[in-house]
Wavefront OBJ file of the C-alpha trace (Angstrom):
o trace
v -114.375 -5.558 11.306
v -116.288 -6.665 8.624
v -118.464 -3.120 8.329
v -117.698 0.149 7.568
v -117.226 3.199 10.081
v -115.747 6.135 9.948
v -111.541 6.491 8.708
v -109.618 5.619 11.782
v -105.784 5.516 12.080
v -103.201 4.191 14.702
v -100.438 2.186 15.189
v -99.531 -1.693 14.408
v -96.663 -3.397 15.958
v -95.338 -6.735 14.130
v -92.523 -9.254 15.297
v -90.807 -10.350 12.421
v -88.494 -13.017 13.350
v -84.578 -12.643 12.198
v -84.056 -16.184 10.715
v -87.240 -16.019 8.229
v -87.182 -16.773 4.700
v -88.277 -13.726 2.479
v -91.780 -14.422 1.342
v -92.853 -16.351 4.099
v -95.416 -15.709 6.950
v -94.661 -18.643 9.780
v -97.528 -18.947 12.278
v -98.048 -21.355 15.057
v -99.512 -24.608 13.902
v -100.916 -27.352 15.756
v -98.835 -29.696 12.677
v -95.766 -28.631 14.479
v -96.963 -28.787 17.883
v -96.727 -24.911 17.986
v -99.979 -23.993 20.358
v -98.555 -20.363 21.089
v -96.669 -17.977 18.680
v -92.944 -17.906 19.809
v -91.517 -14.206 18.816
v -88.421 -15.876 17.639
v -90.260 -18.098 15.295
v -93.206 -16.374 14.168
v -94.982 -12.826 12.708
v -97.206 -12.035 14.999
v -99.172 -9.000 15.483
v -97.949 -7.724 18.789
v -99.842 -3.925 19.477
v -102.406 -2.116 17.848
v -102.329 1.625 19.245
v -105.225 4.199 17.844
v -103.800 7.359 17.435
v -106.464 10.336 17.583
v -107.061 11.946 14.145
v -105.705 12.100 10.551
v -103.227 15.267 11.286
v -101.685 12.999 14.005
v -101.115 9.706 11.722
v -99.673 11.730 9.071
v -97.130 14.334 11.565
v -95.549 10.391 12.809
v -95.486 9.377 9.101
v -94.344 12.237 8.250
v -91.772 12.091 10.602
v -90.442 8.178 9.989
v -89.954 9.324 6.530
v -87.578 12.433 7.571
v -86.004 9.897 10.079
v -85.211 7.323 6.932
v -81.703 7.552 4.518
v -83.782 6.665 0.922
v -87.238 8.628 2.015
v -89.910 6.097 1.161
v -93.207 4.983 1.720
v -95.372 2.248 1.216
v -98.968 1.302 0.917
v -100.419 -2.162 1.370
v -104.494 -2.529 0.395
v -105.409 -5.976 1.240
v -107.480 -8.573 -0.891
v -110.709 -10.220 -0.135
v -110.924 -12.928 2.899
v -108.482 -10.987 5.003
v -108.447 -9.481 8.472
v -106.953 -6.463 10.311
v -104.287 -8.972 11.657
v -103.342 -10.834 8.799
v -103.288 -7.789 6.271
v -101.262 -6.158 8.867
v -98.769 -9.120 9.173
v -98.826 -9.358 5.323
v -97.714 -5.884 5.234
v -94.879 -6.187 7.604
v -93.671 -8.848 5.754
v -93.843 -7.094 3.046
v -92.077 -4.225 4.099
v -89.292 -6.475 5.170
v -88.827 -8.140 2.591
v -88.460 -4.987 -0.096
v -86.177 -3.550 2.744
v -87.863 -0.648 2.892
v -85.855 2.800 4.194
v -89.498 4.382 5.090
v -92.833 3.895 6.696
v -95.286 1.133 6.496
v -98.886 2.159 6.082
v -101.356 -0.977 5.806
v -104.610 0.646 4.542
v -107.649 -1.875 5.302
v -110.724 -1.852 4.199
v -113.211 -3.765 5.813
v -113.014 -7.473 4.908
v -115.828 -10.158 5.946
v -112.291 -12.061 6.588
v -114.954 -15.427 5.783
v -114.564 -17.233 2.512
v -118.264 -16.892 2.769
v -117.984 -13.064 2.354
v -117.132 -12.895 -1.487
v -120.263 -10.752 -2.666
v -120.075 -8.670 0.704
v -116.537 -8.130 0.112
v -117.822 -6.977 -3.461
v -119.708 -4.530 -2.342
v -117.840 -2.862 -0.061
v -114.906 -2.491 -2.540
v -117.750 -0.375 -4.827
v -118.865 1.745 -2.175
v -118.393 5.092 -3.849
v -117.326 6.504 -0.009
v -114.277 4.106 0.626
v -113.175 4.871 -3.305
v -113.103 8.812 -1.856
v -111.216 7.875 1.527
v -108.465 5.710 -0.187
v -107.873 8.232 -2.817
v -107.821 11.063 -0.435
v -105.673 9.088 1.859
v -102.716 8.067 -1.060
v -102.558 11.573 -2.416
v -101.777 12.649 1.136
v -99.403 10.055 1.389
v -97.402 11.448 -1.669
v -97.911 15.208 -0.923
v -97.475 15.670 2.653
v -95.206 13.131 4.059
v -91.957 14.418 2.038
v -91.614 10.290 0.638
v -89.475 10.866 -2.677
v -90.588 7.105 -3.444
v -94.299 5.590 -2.991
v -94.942 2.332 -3.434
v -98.365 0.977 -4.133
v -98.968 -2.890 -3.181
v -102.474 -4.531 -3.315
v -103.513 -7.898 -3.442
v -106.707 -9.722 -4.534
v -109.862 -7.842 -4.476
v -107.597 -4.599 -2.956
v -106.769 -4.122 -6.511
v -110.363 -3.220 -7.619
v -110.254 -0.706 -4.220
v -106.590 0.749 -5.589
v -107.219 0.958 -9.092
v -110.148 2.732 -8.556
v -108.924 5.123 -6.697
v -106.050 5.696 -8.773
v -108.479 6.535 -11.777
v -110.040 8.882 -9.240
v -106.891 10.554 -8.135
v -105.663 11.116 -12.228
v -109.077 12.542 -13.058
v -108.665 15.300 -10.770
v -105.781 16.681 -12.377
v -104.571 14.843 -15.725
v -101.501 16.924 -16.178
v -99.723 16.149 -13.011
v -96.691 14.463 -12.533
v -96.721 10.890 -11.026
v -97.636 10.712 -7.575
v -95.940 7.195 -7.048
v -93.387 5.201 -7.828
v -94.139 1.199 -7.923
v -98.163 0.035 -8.221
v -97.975 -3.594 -8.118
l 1 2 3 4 5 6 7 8 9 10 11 12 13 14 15 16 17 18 19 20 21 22 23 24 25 26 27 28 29 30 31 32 33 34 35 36 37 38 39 40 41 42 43 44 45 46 47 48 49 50 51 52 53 54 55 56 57 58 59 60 61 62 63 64 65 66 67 68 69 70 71 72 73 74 75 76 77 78 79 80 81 82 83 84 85 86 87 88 89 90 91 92 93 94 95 96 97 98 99 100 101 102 103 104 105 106 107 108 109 110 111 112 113 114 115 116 117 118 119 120 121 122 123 124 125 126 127 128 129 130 131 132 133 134 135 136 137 138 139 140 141 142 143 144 145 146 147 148 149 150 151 152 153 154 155 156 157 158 159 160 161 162 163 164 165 166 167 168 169 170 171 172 173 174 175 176 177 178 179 180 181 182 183 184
């Protein structure tokens, strides 16, 4: 939703259809006479399932990553106008398309999802308290899921929320190494 609560985690299930073109998200249009989204044809956000607490989310990380040959994870932040579905789709085919050996993590903030919901948007990417969470959250990602590669993704008006949080995470402690791989 477009508010924030507290940090919850779970699940997200995406069909990505095997005939796709990289880069592209196909969704059922009414153009194309498409009126319901065909597996086969389209990315569509199949299952959302909570899971109960932080220590939880990061034990199945954890665990894709030690299941995985190359060891990897990667982090989507989402840009302005978006919502839990489409970030999540996004993020799949993302993931996808980078062929990633790891786990998917979509981290979403809360969006207006409304071209109307620019300044609101603005806001919530400044809120001091999200800036802790996602910086928290991406230096657990690189310390506790035994990833050898992170990759950091954002888009839009996620790059304000990931850069930030970046600076935060180096002004803890300047002399550490790296903590991830990729930021684009």
């Amino acid at each position: 939703g477009g508010r924030r609560g507290a940090l919850s985690f779970g699940v997200a299930e995406v069909s990505v259809p095997r005939d796709r073109a990289p880069g592209s998200i196909p969704r059922p249009s009414v153009w194309t006479f498409e009126f319901r989204p065909d597996p086969n044809k389209h990315m569509i956000l199949n299952t959302v399932t909570p899971i109960a607490d932080r220590d939880s989310f990061f034990r199945r990380v954890t665990q894709v990553v030690a299941d995985s040959g190359r060891k990897e994870a990667f982090v989507f932040v989402h840009g302005y106008n978006t919502s839990f579905e489409g970030a999540a789709i996004r993020a799949a085919q993302l993931a996808v398309d980078m062929n990633l050996d790891g786990a998917a993590i979509l981290y979403s903030w809360p969006s207006r999802a409304s071209l109307l919901g620019y300044a609101a948007d603005t806001r919530t990417v400044a809120d001091e308290a999200l800036l802790d969470d996602v910086a928290a959250f991406l230096t657990q990602v690189a310390n506790e899921t035994g990833a050898e590669r992170v990759h950091l993704v954002a888009h839009s008006m996620g790059n304000r929320v990931l850069m930030r949080a970046l600076d935060r995470i180096a002004a803890r402690d300047a002399e550490s190494e790296p903590l991830f791989n990729e930021v684009v």
